[in-house]
C-alpha positions as a printed NumPy array, in Angstrom:
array([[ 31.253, -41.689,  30.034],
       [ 30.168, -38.056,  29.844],
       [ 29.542, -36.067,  26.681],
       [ 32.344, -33.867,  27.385],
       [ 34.615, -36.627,  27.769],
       [ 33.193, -38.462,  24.582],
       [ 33.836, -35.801,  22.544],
       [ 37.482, -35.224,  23.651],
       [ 37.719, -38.967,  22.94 ],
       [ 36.591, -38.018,  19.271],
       [ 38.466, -35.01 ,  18.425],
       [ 41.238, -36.829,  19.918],
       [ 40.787, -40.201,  17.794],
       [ 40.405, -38.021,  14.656],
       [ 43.442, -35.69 ,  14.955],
       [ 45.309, -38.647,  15.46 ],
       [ 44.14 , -40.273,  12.276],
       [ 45.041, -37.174,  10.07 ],
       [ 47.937, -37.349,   8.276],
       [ 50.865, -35.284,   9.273],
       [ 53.782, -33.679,   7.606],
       [ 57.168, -34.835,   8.488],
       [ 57.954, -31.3  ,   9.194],
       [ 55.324, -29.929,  11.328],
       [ 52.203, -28.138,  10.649],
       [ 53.812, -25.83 ,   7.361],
       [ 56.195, -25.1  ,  10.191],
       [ 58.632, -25.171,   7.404],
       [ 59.598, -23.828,   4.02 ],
       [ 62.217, -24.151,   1.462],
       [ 63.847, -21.725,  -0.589],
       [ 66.131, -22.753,  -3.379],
       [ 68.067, -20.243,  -4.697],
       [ 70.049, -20.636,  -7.786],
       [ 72.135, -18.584, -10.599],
       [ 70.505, -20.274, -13.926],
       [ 66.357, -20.372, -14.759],
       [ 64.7  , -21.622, -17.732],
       [ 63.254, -24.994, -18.246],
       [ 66.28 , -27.403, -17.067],
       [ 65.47 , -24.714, -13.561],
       [ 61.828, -25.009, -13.94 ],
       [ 62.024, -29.279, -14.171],
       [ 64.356, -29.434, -10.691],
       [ 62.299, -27.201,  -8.901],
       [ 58.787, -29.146,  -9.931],
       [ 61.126, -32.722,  -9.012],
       [ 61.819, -30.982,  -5.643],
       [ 58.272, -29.779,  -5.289],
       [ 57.024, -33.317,  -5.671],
       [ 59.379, -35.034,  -3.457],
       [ 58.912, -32.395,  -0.319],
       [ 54.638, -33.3  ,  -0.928],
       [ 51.904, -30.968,  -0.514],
       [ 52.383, -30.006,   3.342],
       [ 55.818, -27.95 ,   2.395],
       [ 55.947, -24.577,   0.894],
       [ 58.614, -24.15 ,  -1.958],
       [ 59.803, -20.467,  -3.584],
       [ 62.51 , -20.523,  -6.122],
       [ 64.77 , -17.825,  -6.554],
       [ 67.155, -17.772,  -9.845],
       [ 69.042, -14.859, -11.838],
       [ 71.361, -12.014, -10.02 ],
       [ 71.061, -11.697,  -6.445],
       [ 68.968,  -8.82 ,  -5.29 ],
       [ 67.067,  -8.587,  -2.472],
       [ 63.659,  -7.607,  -4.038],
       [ 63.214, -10.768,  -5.374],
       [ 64.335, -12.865,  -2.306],
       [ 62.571, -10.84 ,  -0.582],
       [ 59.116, -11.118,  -2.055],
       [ 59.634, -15.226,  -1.957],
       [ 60.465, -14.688,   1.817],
       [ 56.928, -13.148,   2.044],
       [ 55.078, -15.807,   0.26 ],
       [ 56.95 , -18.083,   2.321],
       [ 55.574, -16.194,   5.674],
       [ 52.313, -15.879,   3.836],
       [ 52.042, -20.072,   3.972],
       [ 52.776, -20.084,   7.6  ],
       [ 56.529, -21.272,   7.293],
       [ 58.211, -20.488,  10.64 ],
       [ 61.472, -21.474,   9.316],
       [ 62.995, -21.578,   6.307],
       [ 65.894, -23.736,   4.794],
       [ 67.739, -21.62 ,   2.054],
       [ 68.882, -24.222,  -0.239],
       [ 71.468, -23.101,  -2.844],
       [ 71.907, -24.876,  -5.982],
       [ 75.565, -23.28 ,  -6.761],
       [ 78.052, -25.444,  -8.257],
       [ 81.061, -24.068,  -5.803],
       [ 81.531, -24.447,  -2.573],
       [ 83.328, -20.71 ,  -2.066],
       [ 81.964, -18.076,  -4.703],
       [ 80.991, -14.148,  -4.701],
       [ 77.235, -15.585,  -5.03 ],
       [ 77.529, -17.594,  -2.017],
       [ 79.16 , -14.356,  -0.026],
       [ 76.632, -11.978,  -1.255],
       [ 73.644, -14.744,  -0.732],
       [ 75.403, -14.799,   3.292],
       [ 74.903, -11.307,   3.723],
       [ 71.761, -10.59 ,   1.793],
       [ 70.463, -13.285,   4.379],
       [ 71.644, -11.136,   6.914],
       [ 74.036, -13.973,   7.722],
       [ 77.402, -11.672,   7.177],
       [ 78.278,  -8.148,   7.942],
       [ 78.942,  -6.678,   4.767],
       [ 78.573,  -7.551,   1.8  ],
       [ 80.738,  -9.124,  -1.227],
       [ 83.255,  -6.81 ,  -1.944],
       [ 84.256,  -9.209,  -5.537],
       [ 80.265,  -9.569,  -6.248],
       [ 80.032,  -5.46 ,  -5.356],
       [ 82.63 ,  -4.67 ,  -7.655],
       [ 81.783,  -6.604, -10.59 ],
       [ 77.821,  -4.971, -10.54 ],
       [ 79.701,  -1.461,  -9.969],
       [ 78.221,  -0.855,  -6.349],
       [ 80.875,  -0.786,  -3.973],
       [ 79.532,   2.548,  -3.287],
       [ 75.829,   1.406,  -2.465],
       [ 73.998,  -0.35 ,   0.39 ],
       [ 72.349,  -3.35 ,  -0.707],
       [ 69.366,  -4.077,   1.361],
       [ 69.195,  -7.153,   3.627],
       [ 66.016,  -9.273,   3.447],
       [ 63.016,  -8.761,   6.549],
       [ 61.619, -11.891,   7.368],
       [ 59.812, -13.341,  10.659],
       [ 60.445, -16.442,   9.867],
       [ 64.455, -18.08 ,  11.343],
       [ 66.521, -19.21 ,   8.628],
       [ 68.972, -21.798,   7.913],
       [ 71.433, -21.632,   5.235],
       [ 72.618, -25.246,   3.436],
       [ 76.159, -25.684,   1.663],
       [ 75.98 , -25.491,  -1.893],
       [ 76.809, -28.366,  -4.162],
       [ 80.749, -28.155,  -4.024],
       [ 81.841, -31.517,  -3.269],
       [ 79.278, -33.21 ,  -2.739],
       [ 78.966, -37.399,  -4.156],
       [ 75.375, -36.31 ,  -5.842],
       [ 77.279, -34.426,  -8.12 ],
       [ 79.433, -36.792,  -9.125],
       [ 76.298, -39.498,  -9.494],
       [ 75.261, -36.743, -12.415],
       [ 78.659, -36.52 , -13.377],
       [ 78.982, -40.222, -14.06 ],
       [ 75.5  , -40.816, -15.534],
       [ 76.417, -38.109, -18.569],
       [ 79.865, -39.559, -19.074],
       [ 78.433, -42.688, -19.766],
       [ 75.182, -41.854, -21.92 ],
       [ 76.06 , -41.574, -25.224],
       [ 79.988, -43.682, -24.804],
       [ 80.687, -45.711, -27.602],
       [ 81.827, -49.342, -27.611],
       [ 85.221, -50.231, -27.498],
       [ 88.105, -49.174, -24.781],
       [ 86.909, -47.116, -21.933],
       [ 86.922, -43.488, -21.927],
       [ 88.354, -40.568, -20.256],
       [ 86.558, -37.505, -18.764],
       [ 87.405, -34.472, -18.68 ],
       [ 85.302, -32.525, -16.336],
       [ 85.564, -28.832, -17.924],
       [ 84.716, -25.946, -15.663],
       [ 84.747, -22.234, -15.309],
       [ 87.716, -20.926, -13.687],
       [ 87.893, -17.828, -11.167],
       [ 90.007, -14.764, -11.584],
       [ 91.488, -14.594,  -8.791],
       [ 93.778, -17.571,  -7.321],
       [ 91.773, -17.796,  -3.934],
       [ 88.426, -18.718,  -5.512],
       [ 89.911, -20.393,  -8.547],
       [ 91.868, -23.375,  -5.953],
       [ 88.332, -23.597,  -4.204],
       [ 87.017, -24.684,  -7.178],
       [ 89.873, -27.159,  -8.087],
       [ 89.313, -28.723,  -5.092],
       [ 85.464, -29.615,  -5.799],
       [ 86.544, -30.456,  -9.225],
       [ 89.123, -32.523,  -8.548],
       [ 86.444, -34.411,  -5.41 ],
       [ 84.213, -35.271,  -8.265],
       [ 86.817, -36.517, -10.518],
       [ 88.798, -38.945,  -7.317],
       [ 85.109, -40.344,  -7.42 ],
       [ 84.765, -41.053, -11.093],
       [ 88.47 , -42.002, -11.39 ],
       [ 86.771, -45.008,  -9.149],
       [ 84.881, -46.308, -11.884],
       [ 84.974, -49.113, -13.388],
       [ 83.584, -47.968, -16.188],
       [ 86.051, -45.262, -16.734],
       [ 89.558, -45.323, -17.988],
       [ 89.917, -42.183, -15.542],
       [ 88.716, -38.805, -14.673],
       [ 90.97 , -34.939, -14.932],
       [ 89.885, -31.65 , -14.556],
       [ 90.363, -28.281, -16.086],
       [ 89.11 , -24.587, -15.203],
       [ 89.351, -22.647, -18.379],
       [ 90.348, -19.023, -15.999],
       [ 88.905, -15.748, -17.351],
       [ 91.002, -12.572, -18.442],
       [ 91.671, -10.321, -14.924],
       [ 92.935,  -6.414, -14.019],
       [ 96.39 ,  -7.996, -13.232],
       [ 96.32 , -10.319, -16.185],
       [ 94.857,  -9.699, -18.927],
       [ 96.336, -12.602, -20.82 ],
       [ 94.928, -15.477, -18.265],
       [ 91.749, -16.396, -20.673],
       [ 94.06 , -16.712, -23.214],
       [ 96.936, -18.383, -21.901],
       [ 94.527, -21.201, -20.077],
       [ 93.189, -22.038, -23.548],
       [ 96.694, -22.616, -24.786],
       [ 97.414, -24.864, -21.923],
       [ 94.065, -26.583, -22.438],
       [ 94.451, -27.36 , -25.437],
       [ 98.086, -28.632, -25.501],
       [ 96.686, -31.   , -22.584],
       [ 93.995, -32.47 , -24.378],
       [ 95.983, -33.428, -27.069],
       [ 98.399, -35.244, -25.051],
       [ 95.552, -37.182, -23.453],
       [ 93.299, -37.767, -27.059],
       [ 96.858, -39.773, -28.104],
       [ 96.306, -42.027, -24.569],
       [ 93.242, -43.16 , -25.879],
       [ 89.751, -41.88 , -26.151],
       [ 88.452, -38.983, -24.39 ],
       [ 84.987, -37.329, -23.734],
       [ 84.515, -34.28 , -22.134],
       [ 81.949, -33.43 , -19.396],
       [ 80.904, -29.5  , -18.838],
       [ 81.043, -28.783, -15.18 ],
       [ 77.675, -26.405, -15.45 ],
       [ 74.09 , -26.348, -14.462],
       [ 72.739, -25.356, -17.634],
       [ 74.106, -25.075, -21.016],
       [ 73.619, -21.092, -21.541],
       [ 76.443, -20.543, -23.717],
       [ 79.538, -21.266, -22.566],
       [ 79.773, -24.919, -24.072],
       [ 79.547, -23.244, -27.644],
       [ 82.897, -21.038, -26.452],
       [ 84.352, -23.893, -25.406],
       [ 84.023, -25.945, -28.383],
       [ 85.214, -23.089, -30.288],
       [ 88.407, -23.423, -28.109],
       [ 88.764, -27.59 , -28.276],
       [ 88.366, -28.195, -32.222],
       [ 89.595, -31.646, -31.856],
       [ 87.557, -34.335, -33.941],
       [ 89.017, -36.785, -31.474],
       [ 86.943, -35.591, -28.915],
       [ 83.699, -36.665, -27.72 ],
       [ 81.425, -34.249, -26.147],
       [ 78.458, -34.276, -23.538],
       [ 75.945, -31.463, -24.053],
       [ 74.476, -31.328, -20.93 ],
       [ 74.804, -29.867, -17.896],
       [ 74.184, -31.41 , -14.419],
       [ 70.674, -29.914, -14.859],
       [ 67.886, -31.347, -14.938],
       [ 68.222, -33.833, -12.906],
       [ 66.413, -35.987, -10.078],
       [ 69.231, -37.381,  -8.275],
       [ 69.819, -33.044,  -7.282],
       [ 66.219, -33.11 ,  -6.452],
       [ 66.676, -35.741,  -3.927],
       [ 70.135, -33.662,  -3.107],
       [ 68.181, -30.395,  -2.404],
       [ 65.083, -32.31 ,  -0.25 ],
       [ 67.977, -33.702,   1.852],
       [ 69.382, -30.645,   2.484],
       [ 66.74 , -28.752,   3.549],
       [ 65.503, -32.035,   5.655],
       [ 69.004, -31.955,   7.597],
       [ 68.556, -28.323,   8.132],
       [ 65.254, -28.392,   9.388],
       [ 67.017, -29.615,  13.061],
       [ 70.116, -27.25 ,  12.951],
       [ 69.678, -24.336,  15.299],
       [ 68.759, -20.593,  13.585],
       [ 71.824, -18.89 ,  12.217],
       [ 72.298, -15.647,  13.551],
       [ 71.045, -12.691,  11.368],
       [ 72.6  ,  -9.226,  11.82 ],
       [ 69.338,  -7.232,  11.867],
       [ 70.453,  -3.804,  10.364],
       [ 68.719,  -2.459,   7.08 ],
       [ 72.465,  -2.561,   5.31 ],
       [ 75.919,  -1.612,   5.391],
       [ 77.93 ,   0.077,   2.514],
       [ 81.938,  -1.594,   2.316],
       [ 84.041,   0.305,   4.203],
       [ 85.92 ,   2.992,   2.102],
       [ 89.288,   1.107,   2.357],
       [ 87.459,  -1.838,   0.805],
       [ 86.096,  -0.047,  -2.18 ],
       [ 89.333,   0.514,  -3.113],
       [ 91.126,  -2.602,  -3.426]])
């Protein structure tokens, strides 16, 4: 044997003892991208961190979308050699303003949100699109999918008292409009067809308490009404506890109490956050993505909505 062979033999033998990442050599990064922060934000993303290991880059991304702070966890991304990224996004609905915006912020849609525009007051603006290298692939957010309803059915039952089985109610925020408002029945009433399944579980309804809107102004209070007539009907079936559909408690549960003064009620104060079972959700999303083909960015610095849009 020559020298030259011997030490290809070597470097050979020792690159294949190294240990490898699943995903390539920091071929790939993840970006989760979500609307809450704070500590029940900081714990998933450090349960996430641990599962992907060392050899995968992870930026967070929380708050109102903008694109200077995507942006600038796109470049640290780049920065630890990440050649594609999987944009994970921890929203609770499957169809939402966020989601739209997120799309074309991504460079992933056209224009932008004109529902997300509207309610920041920028219909009249460009929003930038993030620059990146690196090809990206955009996951589904949480909508519908059975690890929310593993959360779901682990608060339900921490805390339940002894006795007959209990009801949930899983409580959410409603939409204005009618569009996005049945979306979000429909992942609402997913996760409660699951927990209806239950054994543990006298049964499982829903309710989207609906904000106030330009066409009427009356909706916030006219879904309390109905909410609360319902609730009383179901306290006299037997007992009851309700579930918040949110990430993070950042006020709303409060209002909501304030709504459902019933001492016949049993409440849960958390929200799906934190929580490893949406660690594990978030790893295998990005892992699933990491074989899809690049999405198809539009490559353009911007785009303003069309007059006609501004105005609707």
């Amino acid at each position: 044997m020559t020298w030259g062979t011997l030490l290809v033999a070597v470097f050979a033998s020792a690159a294949a003892a190294a240990p490898s990442s699943p995903w390539g050599e920091k071929a790939y990064g993840v970006l989760l991208v979500g609307p809450d922060g704070g500590q029940d934000w900081k714990v998933l993303t450090d349960l996430v961190r641990k599962r992907l290991g060392k050899d995968v880059p992870l930026e967070a991304f929380t708050g109102p979308l903008e694109s200077r702070g995507l942006q600038k966890a796109l470049d640290r991304l780049q920065t630890a050699r990440a050649k594609k990224v999987c944009v994970v996004p921890v929203f609770l609905h499957s169809a939402s303003m966020e989601l739209e915006q997120l799309r074309y912020t991504l460079g992933l849609e056209k224009l932008p949100s004109r529902p997300f525009m509207e309610t920041w007051g920028m219909t009249g603006r460009v929003v930038a699109r993030v620059k990146t290298k690196a090809a990206l692939v955009l996951t589904k957010p949480l909508g519908a999918d059975p690890a929310v309803s593993d959360v779901l059915l682990e608060r339900a039952l921490d805390g339940r008292r002894r006795g007959k089985k209990e009801t949930v109610l899983l409580l959410g925020a409603g939409a204005e409009t009618d569009d996005e408002n049945a979306a979000r029945q429909a992942d609402l009433e997913a996760q409660a067809e699951r927990l209806d399944a239950s054994k543990e579980l006298a049964g499982a309804s829903v309710w989207l308490l609906r904000p106030d809107s330009k066409d009427r102004p009356r909706q916030r209070a006219d879904s309390e009404k109905a909410l609360q007539g319902f609730v009383r009907g179901q306290t006299r079936a037997g007992p009851l506890v309700v579930v918040p559909y949110l990430l993070s408690e950042d006020g709303t549960l409060r209002q909501w109490r304030r709504v459902l003064e019933n001492p016949f009620l049993r409440w849960q104060a958390k929200g799906l956050l934190p929580s490893d079972r949406l660690a594990r959700w978030a790893v295998e999303r990005a892992q699933a993505a990491r074989g899809e083909a690049d999405q198809v960015r539009f490559k353009d610095a911007g785009q303003a909505l069309p007059p006609q849009e501004r105005k609707r």
